[in-house]
N, C-alpha and C positions, 0 to 999 in steps of 0.2 A: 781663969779666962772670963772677962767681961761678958756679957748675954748683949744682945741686944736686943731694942724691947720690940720694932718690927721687923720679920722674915715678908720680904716680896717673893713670891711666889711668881715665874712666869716661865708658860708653856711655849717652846720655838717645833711650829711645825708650818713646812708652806710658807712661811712669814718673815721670809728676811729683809725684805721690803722697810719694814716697820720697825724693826729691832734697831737702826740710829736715832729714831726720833723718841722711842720709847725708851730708851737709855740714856740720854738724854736730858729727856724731862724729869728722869729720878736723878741726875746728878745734879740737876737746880734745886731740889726740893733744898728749903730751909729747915726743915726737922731731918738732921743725921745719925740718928741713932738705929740705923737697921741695915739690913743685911739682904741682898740680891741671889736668889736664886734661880739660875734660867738651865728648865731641864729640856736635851735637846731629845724632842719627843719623837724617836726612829724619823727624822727627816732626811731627806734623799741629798741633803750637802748641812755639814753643820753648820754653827754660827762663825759666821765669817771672823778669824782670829783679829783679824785687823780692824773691825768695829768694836770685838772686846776692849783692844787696844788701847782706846781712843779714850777711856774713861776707867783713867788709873786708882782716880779717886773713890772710884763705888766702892765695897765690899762684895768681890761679886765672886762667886761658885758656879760653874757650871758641871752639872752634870749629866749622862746619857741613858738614855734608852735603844736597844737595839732596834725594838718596832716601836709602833704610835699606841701605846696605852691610853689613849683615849684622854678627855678632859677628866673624866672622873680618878682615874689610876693617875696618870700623871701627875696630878697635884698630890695625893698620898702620897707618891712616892718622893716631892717634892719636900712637901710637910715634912717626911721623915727625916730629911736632913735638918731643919729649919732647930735655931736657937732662940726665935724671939717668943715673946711673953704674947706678941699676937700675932697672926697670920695671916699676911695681905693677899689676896687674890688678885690679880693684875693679868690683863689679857695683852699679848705681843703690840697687837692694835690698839691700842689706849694709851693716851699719852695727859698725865696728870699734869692739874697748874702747880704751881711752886708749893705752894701752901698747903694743897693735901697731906700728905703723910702729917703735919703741924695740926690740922684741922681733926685732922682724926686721933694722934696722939694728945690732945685738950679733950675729946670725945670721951677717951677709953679715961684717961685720968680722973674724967667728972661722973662717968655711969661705968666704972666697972662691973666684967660679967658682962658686957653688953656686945652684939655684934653691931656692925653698922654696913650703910645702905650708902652711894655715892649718885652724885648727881652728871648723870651722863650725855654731855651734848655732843652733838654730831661732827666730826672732825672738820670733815668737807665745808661744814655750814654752823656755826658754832652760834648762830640765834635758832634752831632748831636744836629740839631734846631728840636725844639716843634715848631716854627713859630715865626712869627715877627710880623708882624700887618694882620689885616683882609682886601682882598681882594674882590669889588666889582665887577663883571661883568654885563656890559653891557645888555647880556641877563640874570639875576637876580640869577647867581649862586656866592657864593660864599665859600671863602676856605683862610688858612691860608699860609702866604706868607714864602715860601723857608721850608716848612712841609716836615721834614724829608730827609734835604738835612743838607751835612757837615756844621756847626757851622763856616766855611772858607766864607761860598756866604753870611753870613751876610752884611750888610748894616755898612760902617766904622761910619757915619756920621749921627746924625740926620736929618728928614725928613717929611716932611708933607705927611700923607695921610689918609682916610678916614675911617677906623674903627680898635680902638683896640681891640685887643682877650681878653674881660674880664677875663678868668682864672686869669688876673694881669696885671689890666689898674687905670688909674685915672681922677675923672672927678673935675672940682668946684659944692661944691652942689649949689648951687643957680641956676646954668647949667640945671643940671639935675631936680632939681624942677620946671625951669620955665615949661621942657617939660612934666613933669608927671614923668619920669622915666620911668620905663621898661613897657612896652605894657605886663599886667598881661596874655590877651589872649594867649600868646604865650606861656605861661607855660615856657617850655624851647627851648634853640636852634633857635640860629636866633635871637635870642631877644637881643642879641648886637649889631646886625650888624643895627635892624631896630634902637635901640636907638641912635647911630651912625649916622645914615640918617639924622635923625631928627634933631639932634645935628647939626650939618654941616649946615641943611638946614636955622637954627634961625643965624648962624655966628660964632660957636665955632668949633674953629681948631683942629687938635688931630696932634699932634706930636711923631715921634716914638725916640724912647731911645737906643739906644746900649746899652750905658750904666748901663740901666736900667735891671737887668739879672732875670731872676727868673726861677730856676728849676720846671719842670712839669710835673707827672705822664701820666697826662690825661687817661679819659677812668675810671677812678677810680672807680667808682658807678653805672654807667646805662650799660657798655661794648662797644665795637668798635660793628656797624652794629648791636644791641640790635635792637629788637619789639619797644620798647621806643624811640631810638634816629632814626632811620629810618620815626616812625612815625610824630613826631615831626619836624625832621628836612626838610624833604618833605612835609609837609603842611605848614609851616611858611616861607618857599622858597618862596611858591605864595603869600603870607598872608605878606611878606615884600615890594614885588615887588609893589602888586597891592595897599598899605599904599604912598610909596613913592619915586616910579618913578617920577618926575617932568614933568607938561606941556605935550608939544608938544611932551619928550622924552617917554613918556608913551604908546602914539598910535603908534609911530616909531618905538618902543622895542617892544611892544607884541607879533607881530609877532612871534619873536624869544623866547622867554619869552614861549611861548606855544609849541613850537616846542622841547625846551629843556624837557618842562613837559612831551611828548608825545613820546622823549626817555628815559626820566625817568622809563616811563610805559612800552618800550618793554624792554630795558635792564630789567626790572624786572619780565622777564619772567626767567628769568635763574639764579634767587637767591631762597632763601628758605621763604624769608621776603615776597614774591610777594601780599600774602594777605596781608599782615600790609602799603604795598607802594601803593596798590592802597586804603582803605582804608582811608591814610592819604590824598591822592587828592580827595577822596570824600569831607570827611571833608574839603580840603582847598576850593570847589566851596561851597557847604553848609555856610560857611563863609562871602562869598564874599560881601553879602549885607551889613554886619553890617563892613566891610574892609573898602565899600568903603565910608561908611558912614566919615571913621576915616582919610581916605583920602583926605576928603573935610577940616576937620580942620588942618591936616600937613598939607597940601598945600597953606590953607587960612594966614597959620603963615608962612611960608617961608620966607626971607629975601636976600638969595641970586640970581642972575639969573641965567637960566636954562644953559648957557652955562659953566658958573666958576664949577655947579654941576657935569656936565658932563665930564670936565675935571677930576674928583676923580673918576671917573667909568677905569676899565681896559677892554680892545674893541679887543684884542688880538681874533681875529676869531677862532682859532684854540683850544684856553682855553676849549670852551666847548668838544671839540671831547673828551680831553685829561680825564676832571672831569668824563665825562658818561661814562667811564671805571670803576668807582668806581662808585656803585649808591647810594650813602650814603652823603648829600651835607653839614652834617656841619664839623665845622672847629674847633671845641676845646669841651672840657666837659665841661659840662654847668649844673651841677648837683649839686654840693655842698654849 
């Protein structure tokens, strides 16, 4: 049996809306060498057979879950079927230009070992950016690069930097297997950016793509500022930090790392979420023992030093004023 060299990976929950146009846009693509995975993540009606239908020509598998395993579980259990040499992440709401999967298979062919980053413009309004790559800060927030700024501040050139926004990223599975894959704890939100960490920390690069375009609803299935993504996304802020801060940068960050949490909690005096944000910091210190349990294995694998890591961190002082205006820290939908 032939391999194929991409597995697309995509989660159906909430989101039938999107599944014609996101199936779709992968039977256009001119790079055919891969393979479709759509796992139906416990949704309250599957994927309508008759839009499978429609698009004889994929390589397409689907298969089930009885409840919603989350973004993190779901793609695991997705990966585990998967035959390709890399593994696409691809969100129900993201609909790629032709040329993707091409743009990325010349990518993986020229920097093997390497993941990559997609350049993400806003479906609705496509001269406005969805984001470019995922953003590390220094004190443990993070957020999508040039989110909601003209499609002009793009990046001409590819670029090295430290986490893609899976809505539509790629990794090598062997990559992603040596580490486990997704930190299932995290359910959703955040759980890229930790797989990300991780990734970096054993010596795989992520590269970002211009080239690489994919339209992005976001928000599609759980809402902007939801009970869900508030909750999630503020517990797994601490639950990334305290995974895989490196070293000596760990006890030097905290500080701030806890200060940012302890604006988190007043700005969240003046939303309507304010139960569900403190809430989810309960849960994130209730966690922490078995965190840092997971801490001691990233860190015991790590391969680079703590200063090359540090350099992928963004230390811009000011980053944080700007985020706690918005008290909502993640950076893309993570749901499907």
């Amino acid at each position: 049996m032939i391999k194929p060299f991409f597995s697309v990976l995509i989660l159906f929950w909430k989101s039938d809306q999107f599944l014609p146009d996101n199936l779709q846009a992968l039977e256009e693509q001119t790079f055919k060498d891969f393979e479709v995975i759509l796992l139906d993540n416990g949704a309250d009606e599957a994927p309508d057979p008759a839009v499978l239908s429609q698009h004889p020509s994929l390589d397409l598998r689907v298969i089930h879950s009885d409840s919603n395993l989350g973004f993190a579980a779901g793609n695991n259990l997705a990966a585990r079927q998967a035959q390709g040499e890399y593994l696409i992440l691809l969100n129900n709401d993201a609909f790629p230009e032709p040329d993707w999967l091409s743009t990325l298979h010349q990518a993986a062919k020229t920097h093997p070992g390497h993941c990559f980053a997609s350049r993400l413009l806003q479906a609705n309004n496509p001269e406005v950016l969805d984001g470019e790559w995922n953003v590390y800060h220094a004190s443990g927030l993070a957020w999508r690069k040039n989110h909601n700024r003209s499609a002009s501040f793009s990046a001409a050139n590819p670029r090295y930097v430290l986490s893609a926004c899976a809505a539509a990223s790629a990794y090598p599975r062997l990559a992603f297997e040596q580490i486990g894959g997704f930190d299932e704890d995290f359910f959703a939100y955040m759980e890229d950016i930790d797989l990300d960490l991780r990734l970096r920390m054993v010596g795989y690069p992520c590269l970002y793509l211009p080239g690489a375009v994919v339209h992005h609803v976001g928000s599609g299935s759980t809402g902007n500022r939801s009970d869900f993504s508030i909750f999630y996304g503020q517990r797994n802020l601490v639950w990334t930090f305290v995974k895989n801060m490196p070293g000596l940068l760990f006890w030097l960050l905290l500080p701030g790392h806890l200060l940012i949490n302890l604006g988190y909690l007043f700005a969240g005096l003046f939303i309507t979420n304010r139960g569900t944000l403190w809430q989810a910091k309960k849960a994130a210190v209730a966690g922490l023992p078995e965190m840092w349990q997971k801490r001691h294995h990233v860190q015991s694998t790590r391969t680079i030093p703590v200063w090359r890591f540090a350099r992928l961190l963004n230390w811009n002082p000011f980053s944080p004023l700007v985020k706690l205006i918005n008290v909502h820290p993640s950076h893309k939908e993570q749901h499907d």
